[in-house]
TORNU-949351 format. One record per residue (C-alpha): residue number from 1; residue in three letters; x, y, z. Coordinates in steps of 0.02 Angstrom, whole numbers, plus 32768, in hexadecimal, padded with zeros to 4 digits. Example, Ala and Ser with C-alpha at 12.3 -4.5 7.8 and 13.67 -1.06 7.14 Angstrom:
// residues 2
@pos 1, code ALA, c1 8267, c2 7F1F, c3 8186 $
@pos 2, code SER, c1 82AC, c2 7FCB, c3 8165 $
// end
This chain:
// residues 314
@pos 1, code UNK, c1 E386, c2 BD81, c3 DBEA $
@pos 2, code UNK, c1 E337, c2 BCE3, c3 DBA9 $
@pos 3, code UNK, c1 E2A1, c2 BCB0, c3 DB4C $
@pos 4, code UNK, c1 E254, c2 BC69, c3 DBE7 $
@pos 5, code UNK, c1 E288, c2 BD04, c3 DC4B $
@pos 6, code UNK, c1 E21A, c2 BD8F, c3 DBE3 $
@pos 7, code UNK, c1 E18F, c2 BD0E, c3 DBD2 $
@pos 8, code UNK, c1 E18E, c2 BCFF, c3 DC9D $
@pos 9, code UNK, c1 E18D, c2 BDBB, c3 DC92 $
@pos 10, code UNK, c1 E0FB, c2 BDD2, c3 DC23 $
@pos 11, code UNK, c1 E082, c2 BD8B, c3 DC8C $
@pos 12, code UNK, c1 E0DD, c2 BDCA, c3 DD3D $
@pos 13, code UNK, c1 E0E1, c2 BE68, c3 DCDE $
@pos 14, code UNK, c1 E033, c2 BE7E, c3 DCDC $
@pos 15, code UNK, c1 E006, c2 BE5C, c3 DD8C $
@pos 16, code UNK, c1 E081, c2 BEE3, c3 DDC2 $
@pos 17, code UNK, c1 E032, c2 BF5F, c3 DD4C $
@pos 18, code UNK, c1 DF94, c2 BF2B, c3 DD7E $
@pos 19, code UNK, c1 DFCA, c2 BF31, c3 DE56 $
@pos 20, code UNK, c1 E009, c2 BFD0, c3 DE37 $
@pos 21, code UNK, c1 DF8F, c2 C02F, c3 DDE6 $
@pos 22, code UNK, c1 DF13, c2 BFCD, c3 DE6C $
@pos 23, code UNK, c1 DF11, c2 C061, c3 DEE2 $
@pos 24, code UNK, c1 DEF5, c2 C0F0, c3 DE5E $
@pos 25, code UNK, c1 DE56, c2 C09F, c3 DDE0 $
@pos 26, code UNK, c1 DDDE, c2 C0F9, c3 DDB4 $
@pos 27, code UNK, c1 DE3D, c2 C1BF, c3 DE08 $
@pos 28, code UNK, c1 DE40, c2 C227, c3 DD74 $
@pos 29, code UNK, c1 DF06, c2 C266, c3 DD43 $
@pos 30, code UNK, c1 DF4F, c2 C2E6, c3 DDA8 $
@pos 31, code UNK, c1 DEE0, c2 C2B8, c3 DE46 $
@pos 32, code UNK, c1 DF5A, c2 C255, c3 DEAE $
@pos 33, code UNK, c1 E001, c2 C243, c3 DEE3 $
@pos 34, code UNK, c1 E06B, c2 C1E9, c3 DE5B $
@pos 35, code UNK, c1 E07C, c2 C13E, c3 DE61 $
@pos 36, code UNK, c1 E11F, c2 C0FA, c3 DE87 $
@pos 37, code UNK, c1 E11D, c2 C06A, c3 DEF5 $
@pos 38, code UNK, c1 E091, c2 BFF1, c3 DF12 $
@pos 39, code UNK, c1 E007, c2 C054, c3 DF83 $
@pos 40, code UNK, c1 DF5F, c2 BFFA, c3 DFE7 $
@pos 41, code UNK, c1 DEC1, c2 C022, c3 DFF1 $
@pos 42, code UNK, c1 DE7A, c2 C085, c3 DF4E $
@pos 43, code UNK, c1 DDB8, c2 C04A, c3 DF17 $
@pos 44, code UNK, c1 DDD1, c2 BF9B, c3 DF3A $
@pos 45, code UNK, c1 DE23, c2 BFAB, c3 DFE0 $
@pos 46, code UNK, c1 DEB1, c2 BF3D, c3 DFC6 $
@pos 47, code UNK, c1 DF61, c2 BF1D, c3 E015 $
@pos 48, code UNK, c1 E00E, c2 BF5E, c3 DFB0 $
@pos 49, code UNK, c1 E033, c2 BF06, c3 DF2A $
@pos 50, code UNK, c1 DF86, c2 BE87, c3 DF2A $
@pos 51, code UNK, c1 DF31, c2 BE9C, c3 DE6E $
@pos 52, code UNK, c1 DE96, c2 BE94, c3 DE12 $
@pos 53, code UNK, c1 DE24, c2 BE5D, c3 DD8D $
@pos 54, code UNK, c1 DEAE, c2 BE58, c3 DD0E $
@pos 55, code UNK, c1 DF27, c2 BDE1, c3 DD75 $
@pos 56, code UNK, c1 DE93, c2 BD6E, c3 DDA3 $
@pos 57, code UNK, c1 DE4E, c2 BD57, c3 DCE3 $
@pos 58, code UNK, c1 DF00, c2 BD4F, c3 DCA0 $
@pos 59, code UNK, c1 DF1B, c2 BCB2, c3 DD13 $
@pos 60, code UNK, c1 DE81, c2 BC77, c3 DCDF $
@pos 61, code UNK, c1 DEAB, c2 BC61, c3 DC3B $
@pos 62, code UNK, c1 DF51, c2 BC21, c3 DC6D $
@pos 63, code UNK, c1 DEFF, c2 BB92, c3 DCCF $
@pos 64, code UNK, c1 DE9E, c2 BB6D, c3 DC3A $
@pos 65, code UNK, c1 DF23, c2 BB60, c3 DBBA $
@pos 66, code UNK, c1 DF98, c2 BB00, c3 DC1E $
@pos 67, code UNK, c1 DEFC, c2 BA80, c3 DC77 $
@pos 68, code UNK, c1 DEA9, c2 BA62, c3 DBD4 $
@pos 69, code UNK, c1 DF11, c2 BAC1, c3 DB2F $
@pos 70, code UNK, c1 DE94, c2 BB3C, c3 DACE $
@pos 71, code UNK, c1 DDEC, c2 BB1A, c3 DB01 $
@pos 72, code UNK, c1 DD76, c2 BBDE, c3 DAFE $
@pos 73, code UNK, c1 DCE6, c2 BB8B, c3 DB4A $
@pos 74, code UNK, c1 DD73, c2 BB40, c3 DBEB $
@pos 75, code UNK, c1 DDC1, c2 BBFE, c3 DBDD $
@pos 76, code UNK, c1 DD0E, c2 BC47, c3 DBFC $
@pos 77, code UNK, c1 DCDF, c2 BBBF, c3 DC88 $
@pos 78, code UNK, c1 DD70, c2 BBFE, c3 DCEF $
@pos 79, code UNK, c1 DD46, c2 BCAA, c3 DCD5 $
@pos 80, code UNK, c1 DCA6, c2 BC7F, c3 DD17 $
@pos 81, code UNK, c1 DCE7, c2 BC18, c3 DDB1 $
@pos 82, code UNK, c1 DD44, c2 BCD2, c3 DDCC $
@pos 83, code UNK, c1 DCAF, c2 BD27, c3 DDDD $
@pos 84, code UNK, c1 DC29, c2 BCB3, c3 DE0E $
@pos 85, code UNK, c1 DCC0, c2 BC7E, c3 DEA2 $
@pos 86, code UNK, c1 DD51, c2 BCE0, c3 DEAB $
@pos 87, code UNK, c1 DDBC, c2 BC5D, c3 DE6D $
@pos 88, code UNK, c1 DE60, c2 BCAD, c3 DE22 $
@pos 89, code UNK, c1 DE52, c2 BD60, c3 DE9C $
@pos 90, code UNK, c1 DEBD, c2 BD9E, c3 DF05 $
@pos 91, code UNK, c1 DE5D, c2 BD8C, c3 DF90 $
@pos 92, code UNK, c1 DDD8, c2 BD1A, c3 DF74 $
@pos 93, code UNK, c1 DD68, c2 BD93, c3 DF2D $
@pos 94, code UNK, c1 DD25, c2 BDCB, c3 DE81 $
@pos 95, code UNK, c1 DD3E, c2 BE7E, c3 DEB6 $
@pos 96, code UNK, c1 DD50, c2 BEE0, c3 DE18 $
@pos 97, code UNK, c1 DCF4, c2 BEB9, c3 DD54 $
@pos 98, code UNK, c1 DCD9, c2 BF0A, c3 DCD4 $
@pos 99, code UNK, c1 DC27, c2 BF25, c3 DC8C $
@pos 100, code UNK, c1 DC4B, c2 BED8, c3 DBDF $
@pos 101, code UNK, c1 DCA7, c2 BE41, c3 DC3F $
@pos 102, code UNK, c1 DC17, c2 BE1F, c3 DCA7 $
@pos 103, code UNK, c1 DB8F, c2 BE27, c3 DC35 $
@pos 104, code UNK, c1 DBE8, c2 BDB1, c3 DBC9 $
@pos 105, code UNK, c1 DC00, c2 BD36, c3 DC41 $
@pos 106, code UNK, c1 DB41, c2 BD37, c3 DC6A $
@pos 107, code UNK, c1 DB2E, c2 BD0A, c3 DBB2 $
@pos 108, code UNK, c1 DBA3, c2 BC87, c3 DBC6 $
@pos 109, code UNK, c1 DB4F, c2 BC42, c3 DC49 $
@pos 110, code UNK, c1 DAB8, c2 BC2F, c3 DBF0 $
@pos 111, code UNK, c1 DAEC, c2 BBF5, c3 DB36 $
@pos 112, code UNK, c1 DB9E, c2 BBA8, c3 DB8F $
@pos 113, code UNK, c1 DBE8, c2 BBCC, c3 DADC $
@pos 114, code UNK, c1 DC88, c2 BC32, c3 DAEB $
@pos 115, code UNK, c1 DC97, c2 BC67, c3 DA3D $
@pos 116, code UNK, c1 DBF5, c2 BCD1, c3 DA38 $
@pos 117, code UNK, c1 DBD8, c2 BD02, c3 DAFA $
@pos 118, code UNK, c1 DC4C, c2 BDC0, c3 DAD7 $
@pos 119, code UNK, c1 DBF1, c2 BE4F, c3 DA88 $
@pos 120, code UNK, c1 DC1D, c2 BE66, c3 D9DE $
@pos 121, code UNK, c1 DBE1, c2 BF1C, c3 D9FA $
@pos 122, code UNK, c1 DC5C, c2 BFAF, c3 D9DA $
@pos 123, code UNK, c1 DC07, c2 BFFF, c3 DA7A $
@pos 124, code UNK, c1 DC48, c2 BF5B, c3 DAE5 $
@pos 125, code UNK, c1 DD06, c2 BF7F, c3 DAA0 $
@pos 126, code UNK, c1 DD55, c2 BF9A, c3 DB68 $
@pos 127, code UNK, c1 DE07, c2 BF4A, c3 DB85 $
@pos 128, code UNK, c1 DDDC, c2 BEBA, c3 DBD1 $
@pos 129, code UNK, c1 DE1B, c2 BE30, c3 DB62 $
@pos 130, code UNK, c1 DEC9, c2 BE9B, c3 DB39 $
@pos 131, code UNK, c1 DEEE, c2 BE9F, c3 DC00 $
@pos 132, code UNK, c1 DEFB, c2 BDE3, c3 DC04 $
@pos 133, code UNK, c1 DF50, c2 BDB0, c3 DB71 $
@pos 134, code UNK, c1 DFF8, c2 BD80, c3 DBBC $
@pos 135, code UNK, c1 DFE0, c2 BCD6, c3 DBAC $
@pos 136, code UNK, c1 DFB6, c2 BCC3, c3 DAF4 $
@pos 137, code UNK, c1 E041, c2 BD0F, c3 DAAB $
@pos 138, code UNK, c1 E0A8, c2 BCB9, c3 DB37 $
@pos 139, code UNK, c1 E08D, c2 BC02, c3 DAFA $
@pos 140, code UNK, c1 E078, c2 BC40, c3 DA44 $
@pos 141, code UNK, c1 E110, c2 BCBA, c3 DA1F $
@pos 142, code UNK, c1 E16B, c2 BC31, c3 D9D1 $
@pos 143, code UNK, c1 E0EB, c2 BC42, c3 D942 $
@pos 144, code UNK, c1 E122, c2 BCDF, c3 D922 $
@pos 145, code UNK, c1 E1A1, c2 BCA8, c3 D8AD $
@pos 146, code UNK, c1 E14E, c2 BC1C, c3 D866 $
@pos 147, code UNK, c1 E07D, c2 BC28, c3 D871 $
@pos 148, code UNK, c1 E03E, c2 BCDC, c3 D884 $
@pos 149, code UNK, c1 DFA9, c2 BCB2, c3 D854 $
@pos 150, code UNK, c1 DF85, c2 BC33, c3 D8E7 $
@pos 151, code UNK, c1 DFDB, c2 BCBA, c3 D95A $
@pos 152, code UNK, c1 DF5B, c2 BD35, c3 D93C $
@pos 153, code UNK, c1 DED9, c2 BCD2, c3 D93B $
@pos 154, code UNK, c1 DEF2, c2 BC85, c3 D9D2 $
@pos 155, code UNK, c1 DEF1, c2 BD31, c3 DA19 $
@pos 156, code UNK, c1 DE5A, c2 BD6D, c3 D9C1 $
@pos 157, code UNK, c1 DDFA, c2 BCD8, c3 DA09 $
@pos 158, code UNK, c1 DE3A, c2 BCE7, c3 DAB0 $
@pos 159, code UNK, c1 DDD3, c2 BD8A, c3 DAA9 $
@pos 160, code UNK, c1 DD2E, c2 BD44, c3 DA7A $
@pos 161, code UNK, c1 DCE8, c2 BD08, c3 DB2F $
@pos 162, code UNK, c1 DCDC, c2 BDC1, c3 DB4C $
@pos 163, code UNK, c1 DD01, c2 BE36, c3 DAD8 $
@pos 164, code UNK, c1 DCD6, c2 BE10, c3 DA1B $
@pos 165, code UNK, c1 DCDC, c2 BECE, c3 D9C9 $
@pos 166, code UNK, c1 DD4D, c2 BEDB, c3 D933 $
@pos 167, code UNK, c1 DDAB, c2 BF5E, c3 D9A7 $
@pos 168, code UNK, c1 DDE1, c2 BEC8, c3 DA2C $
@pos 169, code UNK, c1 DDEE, c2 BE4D, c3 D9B7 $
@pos 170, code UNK, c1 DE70, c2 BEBB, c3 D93C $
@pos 171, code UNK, c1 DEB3, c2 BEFA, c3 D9ED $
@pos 172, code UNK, c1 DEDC, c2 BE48, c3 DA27 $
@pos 173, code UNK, c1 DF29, c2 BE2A, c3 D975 $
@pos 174, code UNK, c1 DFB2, c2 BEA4, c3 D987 $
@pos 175, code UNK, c1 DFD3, c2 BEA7, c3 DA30 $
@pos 176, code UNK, c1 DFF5, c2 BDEB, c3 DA37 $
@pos 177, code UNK, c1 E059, c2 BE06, c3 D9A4 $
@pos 178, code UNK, c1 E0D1, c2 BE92, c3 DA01 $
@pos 179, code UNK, c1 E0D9, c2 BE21, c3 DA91 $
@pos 180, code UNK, c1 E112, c2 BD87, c3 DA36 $
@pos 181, code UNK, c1 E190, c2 BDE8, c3 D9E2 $
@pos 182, code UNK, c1 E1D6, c2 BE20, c3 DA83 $
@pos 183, code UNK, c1 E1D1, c2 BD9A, c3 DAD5 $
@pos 184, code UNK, c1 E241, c2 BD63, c3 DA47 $
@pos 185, code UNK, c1 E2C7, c2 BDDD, c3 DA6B $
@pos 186, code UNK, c1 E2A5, c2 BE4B, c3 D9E4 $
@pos 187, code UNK, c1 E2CD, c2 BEFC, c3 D9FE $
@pos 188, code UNK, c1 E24E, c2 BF77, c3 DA3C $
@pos 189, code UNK, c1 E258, c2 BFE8, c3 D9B3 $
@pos 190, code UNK, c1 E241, c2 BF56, c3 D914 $
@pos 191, code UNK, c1 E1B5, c2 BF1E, c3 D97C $
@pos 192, code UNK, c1 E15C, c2 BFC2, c3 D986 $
@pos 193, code UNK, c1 E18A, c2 BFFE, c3 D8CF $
@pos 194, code UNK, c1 E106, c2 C00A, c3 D85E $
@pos 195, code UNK, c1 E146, c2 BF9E, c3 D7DA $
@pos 196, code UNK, c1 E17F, c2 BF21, c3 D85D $
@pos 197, code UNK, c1 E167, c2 BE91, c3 D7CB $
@pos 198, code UNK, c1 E0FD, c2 BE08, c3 D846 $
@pos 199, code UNK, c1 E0A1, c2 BEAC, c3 D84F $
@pos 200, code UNK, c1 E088, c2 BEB9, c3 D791 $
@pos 201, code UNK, c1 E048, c2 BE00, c3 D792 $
@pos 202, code UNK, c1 DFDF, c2 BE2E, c3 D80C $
@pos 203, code UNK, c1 DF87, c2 BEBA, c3 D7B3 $
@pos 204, code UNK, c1 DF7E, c2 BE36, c3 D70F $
@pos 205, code UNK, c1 DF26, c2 BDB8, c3 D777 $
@pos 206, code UNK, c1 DEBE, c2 BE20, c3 D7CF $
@pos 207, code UNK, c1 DE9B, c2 BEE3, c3 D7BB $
@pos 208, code UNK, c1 DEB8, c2 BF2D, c3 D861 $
@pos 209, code UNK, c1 DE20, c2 BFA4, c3 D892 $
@pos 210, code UNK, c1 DE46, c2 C056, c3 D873 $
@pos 211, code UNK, c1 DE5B, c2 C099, c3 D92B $
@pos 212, code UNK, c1 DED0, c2 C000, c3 D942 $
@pos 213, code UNK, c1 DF33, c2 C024, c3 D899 $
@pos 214, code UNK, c1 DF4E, c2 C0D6, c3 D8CE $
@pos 215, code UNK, c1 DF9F, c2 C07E, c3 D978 $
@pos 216, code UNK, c1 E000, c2 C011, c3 D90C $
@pos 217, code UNK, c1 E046, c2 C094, c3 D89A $
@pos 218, code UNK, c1 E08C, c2 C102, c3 D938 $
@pos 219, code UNK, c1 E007, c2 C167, c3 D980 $
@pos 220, code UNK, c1 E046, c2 C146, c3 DA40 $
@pos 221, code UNK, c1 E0E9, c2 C186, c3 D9FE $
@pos 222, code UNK, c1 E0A7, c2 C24A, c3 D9D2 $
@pos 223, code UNK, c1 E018, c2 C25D, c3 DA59 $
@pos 224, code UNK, c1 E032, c2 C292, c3 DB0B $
@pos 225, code UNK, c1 DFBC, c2 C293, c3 DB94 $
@pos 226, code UNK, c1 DF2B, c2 C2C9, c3 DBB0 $
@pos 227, code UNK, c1 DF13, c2 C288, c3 DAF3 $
@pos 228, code UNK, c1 DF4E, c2 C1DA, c3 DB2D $
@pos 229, code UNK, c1 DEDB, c2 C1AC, c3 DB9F $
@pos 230, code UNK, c1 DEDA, c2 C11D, c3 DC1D $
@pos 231, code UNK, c1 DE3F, c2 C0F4, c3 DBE2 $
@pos 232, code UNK, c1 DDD2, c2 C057, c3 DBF6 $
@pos 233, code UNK, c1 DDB6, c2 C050, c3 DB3D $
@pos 234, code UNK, c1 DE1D, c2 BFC9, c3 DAF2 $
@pos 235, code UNK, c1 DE75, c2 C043, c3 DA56 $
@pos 236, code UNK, c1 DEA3, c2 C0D4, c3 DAC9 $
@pos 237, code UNK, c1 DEE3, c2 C038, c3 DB67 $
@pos 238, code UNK, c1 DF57, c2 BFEE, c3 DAE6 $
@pos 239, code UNK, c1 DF9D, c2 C098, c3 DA9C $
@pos 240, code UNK, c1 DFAB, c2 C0DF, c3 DB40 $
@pos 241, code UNK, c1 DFFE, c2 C03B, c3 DB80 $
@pos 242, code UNK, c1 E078, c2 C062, c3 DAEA $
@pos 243, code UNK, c1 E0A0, c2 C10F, c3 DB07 $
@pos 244, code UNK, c1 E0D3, c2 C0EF, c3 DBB4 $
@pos 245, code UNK, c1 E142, c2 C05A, c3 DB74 $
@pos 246, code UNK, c1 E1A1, c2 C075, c3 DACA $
@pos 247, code UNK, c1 E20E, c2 C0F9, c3 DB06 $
@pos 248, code UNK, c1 E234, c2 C0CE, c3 DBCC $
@pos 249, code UNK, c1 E2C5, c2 C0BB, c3 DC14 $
@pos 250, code UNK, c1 E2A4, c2 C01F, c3 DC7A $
@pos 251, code UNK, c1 E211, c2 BFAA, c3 DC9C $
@pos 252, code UNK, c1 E1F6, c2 C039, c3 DD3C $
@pos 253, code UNK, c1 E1E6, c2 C0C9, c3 DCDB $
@pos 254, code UNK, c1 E16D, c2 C066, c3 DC61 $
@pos 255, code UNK, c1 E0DF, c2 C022, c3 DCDE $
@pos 256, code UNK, c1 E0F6, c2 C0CD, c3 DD46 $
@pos 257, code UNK, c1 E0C9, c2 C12A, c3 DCB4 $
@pos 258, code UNK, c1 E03C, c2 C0BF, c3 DC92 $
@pos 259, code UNK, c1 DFE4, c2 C0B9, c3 DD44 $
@pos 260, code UNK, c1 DFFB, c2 C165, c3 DD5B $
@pos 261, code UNK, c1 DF83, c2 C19C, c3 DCCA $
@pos 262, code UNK, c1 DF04, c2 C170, c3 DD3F $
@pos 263, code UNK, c1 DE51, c2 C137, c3 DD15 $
@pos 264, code UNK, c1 DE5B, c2 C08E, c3 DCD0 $
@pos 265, code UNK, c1 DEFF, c2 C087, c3 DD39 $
@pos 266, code UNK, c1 DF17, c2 BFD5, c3 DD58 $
@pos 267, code UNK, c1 DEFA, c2 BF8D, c3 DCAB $
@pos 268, code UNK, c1 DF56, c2 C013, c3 DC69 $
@pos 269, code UNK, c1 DFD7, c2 BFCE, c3 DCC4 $
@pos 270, code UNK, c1 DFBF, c2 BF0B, c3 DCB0 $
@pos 271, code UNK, c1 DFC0, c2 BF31, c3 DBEA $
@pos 272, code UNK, c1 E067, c2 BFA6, c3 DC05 $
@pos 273, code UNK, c1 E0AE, c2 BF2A, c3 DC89 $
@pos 274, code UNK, c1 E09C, c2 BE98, c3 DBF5 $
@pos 275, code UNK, c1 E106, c2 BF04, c3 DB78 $
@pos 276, code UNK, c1 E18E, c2 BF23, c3 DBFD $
@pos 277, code UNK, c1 E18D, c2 BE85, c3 DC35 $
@pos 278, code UNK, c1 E1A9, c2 BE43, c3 DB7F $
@pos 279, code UNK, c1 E22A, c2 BE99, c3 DB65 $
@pos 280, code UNK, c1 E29C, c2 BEAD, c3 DC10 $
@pos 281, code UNK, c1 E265, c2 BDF8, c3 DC49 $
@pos 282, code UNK, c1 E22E, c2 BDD7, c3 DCFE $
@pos 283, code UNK, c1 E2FA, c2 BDF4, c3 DD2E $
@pos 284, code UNK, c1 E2EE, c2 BEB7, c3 DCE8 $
@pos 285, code UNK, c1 E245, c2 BED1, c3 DD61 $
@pos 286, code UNK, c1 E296, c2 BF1A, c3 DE17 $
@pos 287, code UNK, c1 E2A4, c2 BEB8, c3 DE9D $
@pos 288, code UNK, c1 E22A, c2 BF24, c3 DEF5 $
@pos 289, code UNK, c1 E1B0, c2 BF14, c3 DE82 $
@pos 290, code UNK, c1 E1B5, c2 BE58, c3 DE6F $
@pos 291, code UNK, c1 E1C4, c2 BE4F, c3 DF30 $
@pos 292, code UNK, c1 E142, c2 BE9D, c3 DF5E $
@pos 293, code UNK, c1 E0CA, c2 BE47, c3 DEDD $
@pos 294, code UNK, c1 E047, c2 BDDA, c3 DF39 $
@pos 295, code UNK, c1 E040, c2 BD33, c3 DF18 $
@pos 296, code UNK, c1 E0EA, c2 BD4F, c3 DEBC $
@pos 297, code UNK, c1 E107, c2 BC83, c3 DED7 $
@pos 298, code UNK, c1 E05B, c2 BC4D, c3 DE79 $
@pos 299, code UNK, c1 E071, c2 BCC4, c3 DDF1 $
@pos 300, code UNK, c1 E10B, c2 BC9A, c3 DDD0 $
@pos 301, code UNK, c1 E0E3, c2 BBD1, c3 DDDE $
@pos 302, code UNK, c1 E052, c2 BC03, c3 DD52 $
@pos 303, code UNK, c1 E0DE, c2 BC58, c3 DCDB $
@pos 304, code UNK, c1 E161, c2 BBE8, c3 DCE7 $
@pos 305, code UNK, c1 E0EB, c2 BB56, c3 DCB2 $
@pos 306, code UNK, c1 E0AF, c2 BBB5, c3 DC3F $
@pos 307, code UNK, c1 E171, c2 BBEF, c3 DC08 $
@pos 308, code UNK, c1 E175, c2 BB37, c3 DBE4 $
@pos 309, code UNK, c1 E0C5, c2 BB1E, c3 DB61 $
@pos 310, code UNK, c1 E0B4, c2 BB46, c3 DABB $
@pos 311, code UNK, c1 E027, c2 BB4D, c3 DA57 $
@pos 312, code UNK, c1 E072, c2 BAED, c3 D9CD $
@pos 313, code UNK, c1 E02C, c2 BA4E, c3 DA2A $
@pos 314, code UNK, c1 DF6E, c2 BA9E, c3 DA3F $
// end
């Protein structure tokens, strides 16, 4: 497994998280068949293996960094052409936004200043900015061992078009941080430690918020369900996102778990499906799953250019 492999799966990662918990958002735990394959229909009414919201912003941003480098108010603009146009869906369509998203993005298009259009709010802390990440930490994991600082803050900033609470921003912080280190073939477990030392920088440069400290220091390794929650709220998305990931067997058993808490099912899975794809690479994702991914070609066009950035030139 390469380098380029795990960063490929990062991002492919999340859209088949996000395609298959498609068909089960917003069903409460428990109240359907589990998920095991990719399934239509669900609230959007969409084909097997088509995605969402998450998929569409994630290659937003991607288009973004690799058209222009790091430019929030160019990341916002394309968010906007999303859901003003449909560019980036799955079908032409924006079909599915979150509240916080779209209220932001009405602010944007008034002040067209990226940095200040997200709520700072704690109230306006949903997952939206941690279910797009991929491609941050996917141009920027070389940092990892050299500018931590710039790592997280790239991430942190990447959040501010929409979300801006100290919960998304600290959220974004870490998560880009576990990403980068598995995309660096680090092992799952140093990653996830709690003294993990990029971890301990981390915590000197910036003080991760409370809810996301208790994350950090192992929560989603003691709770079950129903405390871990597939919830829209960006804490319980990324713990639950670990739970269903530190301990699986395979990048299967890690996005099933994910979708099938239900609710918030298919960011639950895009933020799962970017761990496991970190860490088994695009070539440890079954061929049925990758298969049956549509659009498989253009995502994969997006990652492997992407595969090929870094943010060391931004």
């Amino acid at each position: 497994m390469t380098n380029a492999d795990r960063k490929i799966g990062c991002l492919l990662g999340l859209a088949v998280g996000d395609a298959l918990g498609a068909a089960v958002e917003f069903m409460s735990p428990g109240s359907f068949p589990p998920v095991t394959k990719y399934r239509g229909n669900g609230p959007h009414r969409l084909d097997p293996g088509e995605w969402t919201d998450d998929t569409s912003m994630a290659l937003a941003l991607a288009d973004s960094i690799l058209s222009v480098g790091w430019d929030l108010n160019d990341q916002a603009e394309r968010y906007l052409k999303w859901y003003r146009n449909g560019e980036y869906s799955v079908n032409g369509r924006c079909f599915d936004i979150g509240n916080a998203t779209r209220a932001a993005l009405q602010r944007y298009e008034r002040s067209a200043d990226g940095s200040t259009s997200g709520d700072p709010s704690s109230y306006s802390s949903g997952n939206g900015s941690i279910m797009r990440l991929a491609p941050v930490p996917m141009v920027a994991a070389a940092l990892l061992s050299k500018d931590v600082a710039r790592l997280v803050e790239l991430a942190a900033e990447s959040s501010l078009p929409t979300h801006a609470s100290e919960q998304c921003l600290s959220a974004c912080r870490y998560f880009a941080l576990v990403l980068a280190g598995l995309i660096n073939g680090e092992d799952r477990d140093v990653v996830l430690a709690s003294d993990w030392a990029p971890l301990e920088t981390l915590r000197k440069l910036h003080p991760l918020h409370p809810e996301v400290e208790a994350v950090a220091e192992g929560s989603f390794r003691q709770l079950h369900p129903p405390q871990i929650e597939g919830s829209g709220y960006v804490v319980k998305s990324l713990e639950a996102a670990l739970w269903a990931m530190h301990d699986a067997a395979d990048f299967r058993e890690a996005v099933l778990r994910a979708v099938n808490l239900g609710d918030d099912a298919d960011t639950t899975g895009a933020v799962c499906g970017q761990l496991a794809g970190a860490y088994w690479g695009w070539s440890g994702t079954p061929d049925d799953l990758r298969d049956g991914l549509a659009q498989s070609d253009m995502l994969l066009d997006f990652a492997q250019r992407l595969s090929e950035t870094s943010a060391e030139n931004f």
